[in-house]
VEXBA-574540 format. One record per residue (C-alpha): residue in three letters; x, y, z. Coordinates in steps of 0.5 Angstrom, whole numbers, padded with zeros to 4 digits, always signed. Layout:
# residues N
AlaXYZ;...
This chain:
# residues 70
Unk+0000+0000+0000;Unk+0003+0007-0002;Unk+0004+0012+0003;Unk-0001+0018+0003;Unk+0001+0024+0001;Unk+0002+0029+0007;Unk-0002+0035+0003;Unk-0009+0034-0001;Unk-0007+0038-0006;Unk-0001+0044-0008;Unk+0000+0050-0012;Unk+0008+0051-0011;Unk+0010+0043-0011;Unk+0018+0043-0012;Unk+0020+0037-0014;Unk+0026+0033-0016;Unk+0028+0030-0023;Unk+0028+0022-0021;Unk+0024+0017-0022;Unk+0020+0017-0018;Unk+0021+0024-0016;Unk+0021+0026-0009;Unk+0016+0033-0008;Unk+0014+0038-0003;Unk+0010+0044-0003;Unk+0011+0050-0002;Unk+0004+0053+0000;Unk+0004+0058+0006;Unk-0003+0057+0009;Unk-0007+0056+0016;Unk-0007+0050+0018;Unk-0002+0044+0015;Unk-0007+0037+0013;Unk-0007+0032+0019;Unk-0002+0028+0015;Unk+0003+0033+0015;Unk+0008+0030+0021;Unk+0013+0037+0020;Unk+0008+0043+0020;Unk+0013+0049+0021;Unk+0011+0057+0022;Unk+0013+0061+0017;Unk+0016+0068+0017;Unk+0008+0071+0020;Unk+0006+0066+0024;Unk+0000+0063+0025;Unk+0002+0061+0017;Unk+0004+0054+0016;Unk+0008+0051+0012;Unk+0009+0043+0011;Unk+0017+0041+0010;Unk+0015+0033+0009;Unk+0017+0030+0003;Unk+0013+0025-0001;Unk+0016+0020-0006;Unk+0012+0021-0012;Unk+0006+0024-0016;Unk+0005+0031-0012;Unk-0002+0031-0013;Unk-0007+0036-0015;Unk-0007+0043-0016;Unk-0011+0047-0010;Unk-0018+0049-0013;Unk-0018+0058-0012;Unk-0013+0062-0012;Unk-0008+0062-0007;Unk-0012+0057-0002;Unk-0006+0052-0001;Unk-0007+0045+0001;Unk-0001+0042+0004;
C-alpha cells in the first residue's frame, strides 16, 4: 500500500527529477493537512508550511486562487 501524500493538493510543489520524483509543496496556509507529521510556522505565524517530502505524483493542484492545500 503506497503511503499518502501529506497534503491533499498543492500549487508550489518543488520536485526532484528522479523517477519516481521526491516532491514537497510549498504552500504558506493556515493549518497544514492532518497527514503532515512536520508543519512549520512561516515568517508570519500562524502560516504554515508542511516540510514533509513525498515520494511520487505530487497530487493535484488546489481549486481557488492562493488557497493552498498542503
Amino acid at each position: 500500500m503506497a503511503t499518502p501524500r501529506p497534503w491533499k493538493c498543492c500549487d508550489v510543489t518543488l520536485c526532484t527529477r528522479s523517477i519516481p520524483p521526491t516532491c514537497s509543496c510549498q504552500d504558506v496556509v493556515d493549518n497544514c493537512a492532518p497527514t503532515c507529521e512536520d508543519c512549520n510556522g512561516y515568517v508570519h505565524p500562524p502560516r504554515r508550511v508542511c516540510l514533509d517530502r513525498y515520494t511520487g505524483d505530487p497530487g493535484p493542484r488546489c481549486t481557488g486562487a492562493g488557497t493552498g492545500g498542503n
